[in-house]
VEXROMAR-624519 format. One line per field, with one value per atom (N, C-alpha, C, CB): residue number from 1; residue in three letters; x, y, z. Coordinates in Angstrom, 2 decimals, always signed. Glycine has a CB too. Layout:
N
pos <- c(NUM/...)
code <- c(Ala/...)
X <- c(X/...)
Y <- c(Y/...)
Z <- c(Z/...)
//
This chain:
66
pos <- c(1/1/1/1/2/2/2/2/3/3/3/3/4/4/4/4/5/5/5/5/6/6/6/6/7/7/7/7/8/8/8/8/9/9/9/9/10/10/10/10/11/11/11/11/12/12/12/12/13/13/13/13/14/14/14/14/15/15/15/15/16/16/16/16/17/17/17/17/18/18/18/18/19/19/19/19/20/20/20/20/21/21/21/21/22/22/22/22/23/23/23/23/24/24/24/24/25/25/25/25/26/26/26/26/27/27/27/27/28/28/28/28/29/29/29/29/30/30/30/30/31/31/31/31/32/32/32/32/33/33/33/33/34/34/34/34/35/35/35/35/36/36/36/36/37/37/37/37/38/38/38/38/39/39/39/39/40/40/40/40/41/41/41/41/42/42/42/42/43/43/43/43/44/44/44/44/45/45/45/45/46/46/46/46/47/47/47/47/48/48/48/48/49/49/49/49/50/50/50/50/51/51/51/51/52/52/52/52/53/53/53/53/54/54/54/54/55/55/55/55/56/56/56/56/57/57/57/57/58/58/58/58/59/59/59/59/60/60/60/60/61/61/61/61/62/62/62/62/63/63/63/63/64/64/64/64/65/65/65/65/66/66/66/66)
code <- c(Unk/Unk/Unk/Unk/Unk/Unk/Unk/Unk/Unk/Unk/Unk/Unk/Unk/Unk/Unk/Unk/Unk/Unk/Unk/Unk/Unk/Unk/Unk/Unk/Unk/Unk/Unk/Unk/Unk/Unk/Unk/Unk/Unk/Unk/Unk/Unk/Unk/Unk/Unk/Unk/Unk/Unk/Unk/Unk/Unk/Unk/Unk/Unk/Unk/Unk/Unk/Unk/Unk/Unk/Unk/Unk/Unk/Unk/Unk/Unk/Unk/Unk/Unk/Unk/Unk/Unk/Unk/Unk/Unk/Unk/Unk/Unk/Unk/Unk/Unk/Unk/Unk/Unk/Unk/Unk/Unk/Unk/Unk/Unk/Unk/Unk/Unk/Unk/Unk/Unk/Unk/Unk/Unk/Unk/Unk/Unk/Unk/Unk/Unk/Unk/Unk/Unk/Unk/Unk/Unk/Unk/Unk/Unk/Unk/Unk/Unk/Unk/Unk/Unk/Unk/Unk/Unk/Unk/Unk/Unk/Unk/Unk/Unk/Unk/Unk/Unk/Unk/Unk/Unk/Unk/Unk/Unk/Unk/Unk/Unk/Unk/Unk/Unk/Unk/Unk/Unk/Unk/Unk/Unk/Unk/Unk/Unk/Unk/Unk/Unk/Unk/Unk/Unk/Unk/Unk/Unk/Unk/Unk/Unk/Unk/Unk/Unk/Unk/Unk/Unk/Unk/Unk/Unk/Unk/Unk/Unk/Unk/Unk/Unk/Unk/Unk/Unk/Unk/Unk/Unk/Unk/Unk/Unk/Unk/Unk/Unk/Unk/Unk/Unk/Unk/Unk/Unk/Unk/Unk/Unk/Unk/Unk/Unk/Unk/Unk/Unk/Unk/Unk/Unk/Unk/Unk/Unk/Unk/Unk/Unk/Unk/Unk/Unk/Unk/Unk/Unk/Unk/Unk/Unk/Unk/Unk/Unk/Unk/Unk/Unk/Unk/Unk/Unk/Unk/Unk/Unk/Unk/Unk/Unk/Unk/Unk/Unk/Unk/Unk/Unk/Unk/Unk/Unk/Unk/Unk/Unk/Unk/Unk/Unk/Unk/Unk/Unk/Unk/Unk/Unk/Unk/Unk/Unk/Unk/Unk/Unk/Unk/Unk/Unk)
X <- c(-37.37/-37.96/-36.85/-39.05/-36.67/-35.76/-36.25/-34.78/-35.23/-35.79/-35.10/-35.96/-35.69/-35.42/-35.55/-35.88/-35.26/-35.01/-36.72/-33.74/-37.62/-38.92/-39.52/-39.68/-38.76/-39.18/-39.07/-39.62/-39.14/-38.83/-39.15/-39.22/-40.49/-40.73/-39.81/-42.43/-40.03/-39.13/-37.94/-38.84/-37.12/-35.61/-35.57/-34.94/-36.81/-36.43/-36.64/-37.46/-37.32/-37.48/-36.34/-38.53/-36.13/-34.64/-33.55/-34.26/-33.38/-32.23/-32.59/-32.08/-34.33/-34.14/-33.84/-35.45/-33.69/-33.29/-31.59/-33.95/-31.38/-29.75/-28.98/-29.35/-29.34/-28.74/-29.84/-28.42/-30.10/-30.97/-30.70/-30.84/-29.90/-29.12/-28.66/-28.03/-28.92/-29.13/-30.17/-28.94/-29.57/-30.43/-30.66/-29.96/-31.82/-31.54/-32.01/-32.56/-31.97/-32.15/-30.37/-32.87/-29.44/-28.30/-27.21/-28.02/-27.94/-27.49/-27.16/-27.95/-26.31/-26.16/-26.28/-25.38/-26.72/-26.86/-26.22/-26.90/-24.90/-23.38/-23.51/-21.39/-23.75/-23.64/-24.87/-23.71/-26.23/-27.12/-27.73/-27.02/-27.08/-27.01/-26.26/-26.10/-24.88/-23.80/-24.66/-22.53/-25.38/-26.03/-27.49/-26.09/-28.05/-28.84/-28.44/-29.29/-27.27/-26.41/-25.95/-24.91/-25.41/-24.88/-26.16/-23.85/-27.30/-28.35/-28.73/-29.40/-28.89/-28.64/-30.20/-29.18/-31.13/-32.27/-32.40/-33.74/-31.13/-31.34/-30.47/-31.25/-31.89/-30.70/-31.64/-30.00/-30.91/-31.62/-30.05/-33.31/-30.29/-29.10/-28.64/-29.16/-27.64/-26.91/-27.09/-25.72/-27.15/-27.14/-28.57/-26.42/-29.43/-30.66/-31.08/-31.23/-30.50/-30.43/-30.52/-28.90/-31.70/-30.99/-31.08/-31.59/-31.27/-31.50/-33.31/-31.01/-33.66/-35.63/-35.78/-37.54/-35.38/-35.33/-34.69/-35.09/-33.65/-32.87/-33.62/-31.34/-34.37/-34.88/-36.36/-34.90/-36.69/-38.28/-37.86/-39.54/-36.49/-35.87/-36.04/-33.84/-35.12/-34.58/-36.24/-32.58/-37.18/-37.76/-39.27/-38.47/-38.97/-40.22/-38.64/-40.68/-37.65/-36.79/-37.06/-35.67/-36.81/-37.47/-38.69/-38.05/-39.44/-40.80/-40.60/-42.51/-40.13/-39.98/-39.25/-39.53/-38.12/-37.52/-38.06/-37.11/-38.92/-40.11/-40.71/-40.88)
Y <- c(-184.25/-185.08/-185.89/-186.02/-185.50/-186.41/-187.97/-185.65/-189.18/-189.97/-190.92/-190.45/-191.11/-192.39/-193.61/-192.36/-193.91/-195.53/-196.10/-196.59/-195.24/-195.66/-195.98/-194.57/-195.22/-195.74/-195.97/-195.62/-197.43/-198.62/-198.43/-199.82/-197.98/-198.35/-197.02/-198.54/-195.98/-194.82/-195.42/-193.65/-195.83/-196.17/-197.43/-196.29/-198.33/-199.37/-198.82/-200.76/-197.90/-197.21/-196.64/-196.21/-195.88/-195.15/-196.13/-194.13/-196.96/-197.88/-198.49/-198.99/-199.06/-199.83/-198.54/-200.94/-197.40/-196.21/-196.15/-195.01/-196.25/-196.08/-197.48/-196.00/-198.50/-199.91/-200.77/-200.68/-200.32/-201.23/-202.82/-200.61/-203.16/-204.13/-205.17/-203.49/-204.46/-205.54/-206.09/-204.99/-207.60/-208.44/-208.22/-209.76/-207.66/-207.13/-208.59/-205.56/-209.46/-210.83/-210.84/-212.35/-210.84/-211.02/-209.85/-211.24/-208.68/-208.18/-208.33/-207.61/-208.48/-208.66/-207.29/-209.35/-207.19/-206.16/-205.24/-206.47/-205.40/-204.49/-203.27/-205.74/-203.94/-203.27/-202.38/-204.42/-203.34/-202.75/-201.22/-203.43/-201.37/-200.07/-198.83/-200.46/-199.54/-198.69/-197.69/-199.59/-198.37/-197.71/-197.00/-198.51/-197.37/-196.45/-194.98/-196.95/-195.50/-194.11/-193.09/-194.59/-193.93/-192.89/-192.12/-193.68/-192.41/-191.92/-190.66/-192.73/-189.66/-188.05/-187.41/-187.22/-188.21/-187.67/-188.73/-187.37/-189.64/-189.94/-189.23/-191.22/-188.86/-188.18/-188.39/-186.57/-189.69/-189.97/-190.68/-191.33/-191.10/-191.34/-192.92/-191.22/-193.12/-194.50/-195.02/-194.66/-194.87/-195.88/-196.15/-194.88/-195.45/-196.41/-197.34/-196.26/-198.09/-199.11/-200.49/-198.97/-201.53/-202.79/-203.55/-203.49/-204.99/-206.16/-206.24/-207.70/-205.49/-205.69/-204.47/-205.48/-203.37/-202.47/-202.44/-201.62/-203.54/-203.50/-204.56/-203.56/-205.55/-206.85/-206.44/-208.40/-205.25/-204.91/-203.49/-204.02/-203.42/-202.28/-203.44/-201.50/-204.46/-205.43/-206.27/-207.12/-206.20/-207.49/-206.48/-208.90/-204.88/-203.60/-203.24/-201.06/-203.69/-203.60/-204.53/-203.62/-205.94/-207.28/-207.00/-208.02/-206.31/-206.93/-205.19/-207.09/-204.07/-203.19/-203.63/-202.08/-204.29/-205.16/-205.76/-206.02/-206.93/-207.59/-207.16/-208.04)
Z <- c(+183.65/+184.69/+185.37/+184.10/+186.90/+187.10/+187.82/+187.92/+187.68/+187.89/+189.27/+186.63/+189.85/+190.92/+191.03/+191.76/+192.29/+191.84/+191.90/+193.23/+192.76/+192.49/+190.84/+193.13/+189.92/+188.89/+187.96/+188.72/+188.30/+186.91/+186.05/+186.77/+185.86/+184.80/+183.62/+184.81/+183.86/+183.34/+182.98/+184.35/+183.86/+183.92/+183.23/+185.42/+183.23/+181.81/+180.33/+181.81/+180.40/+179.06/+178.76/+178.97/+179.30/+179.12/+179.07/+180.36/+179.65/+179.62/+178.27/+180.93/+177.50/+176.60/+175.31/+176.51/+175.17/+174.60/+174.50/+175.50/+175.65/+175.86/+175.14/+177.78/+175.34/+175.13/+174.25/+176.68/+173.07/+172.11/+171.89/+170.74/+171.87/+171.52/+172.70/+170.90/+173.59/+175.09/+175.43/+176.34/+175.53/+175.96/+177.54/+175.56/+178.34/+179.82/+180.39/+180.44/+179.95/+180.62/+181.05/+179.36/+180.14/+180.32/+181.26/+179.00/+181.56/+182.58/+184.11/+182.46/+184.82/+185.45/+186.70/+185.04/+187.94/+188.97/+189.22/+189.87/+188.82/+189.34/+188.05/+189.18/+186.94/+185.46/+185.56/+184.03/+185.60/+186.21/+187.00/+186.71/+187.84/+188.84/+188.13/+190.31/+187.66/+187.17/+186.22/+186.34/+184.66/+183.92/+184.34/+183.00/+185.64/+186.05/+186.31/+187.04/+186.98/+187.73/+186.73/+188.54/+185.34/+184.36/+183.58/+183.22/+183.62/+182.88/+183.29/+182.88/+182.28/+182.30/+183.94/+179.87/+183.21/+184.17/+185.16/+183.43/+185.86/+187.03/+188.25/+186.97/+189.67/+190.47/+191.44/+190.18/+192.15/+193.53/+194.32/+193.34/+195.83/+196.25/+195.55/+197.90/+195.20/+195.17/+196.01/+195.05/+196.85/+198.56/+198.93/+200.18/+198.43/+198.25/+197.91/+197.91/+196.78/+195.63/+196.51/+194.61/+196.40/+197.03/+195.97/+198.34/+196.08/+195.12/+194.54/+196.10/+195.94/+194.86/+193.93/+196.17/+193.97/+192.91/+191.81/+193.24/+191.66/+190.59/+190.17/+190.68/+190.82/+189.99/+189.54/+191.00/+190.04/+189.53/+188.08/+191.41/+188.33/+187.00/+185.98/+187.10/+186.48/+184.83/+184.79/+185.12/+185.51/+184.93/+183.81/+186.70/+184.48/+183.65/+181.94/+185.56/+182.05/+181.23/+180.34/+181.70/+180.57/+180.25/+179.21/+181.69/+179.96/+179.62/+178.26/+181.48/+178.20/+177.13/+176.18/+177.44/+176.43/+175.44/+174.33/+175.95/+175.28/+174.57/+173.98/+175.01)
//
């Protein structure tokens, strides 16, 4: 399944899979994006990415964490 930036909620799962041990409160946007980009089943453009998709990634990340 590949994944885009439409969805968070996928890509917080996978991110809370990839990085157990991160606190995604303490992530910052730049790092953020970076580890979206490296994740095997994401493949949408980079240049799509703004600040409300990365803050609706970390806050469906946030809340899997939890």
């Amino acid at each position: 399944m590949a994944l885009t930036w439409t969805d968070s909620y996928a890509i917080a799962i996978a991110l809370n899979e990839h990085y157990p041990s991160i606190d995604p409160k303490t992530v910052n946007f730049v790092d953020l994006r970076d580890w979206i980009l490296s994740l095997d089943d994401f493949s949408d453009d980079p240049n799509h990415c703004g600040e409300r998709i990365l803050e609706a990634i970390q806050m469906a990340w946030i809340e899997e964490y939890e």
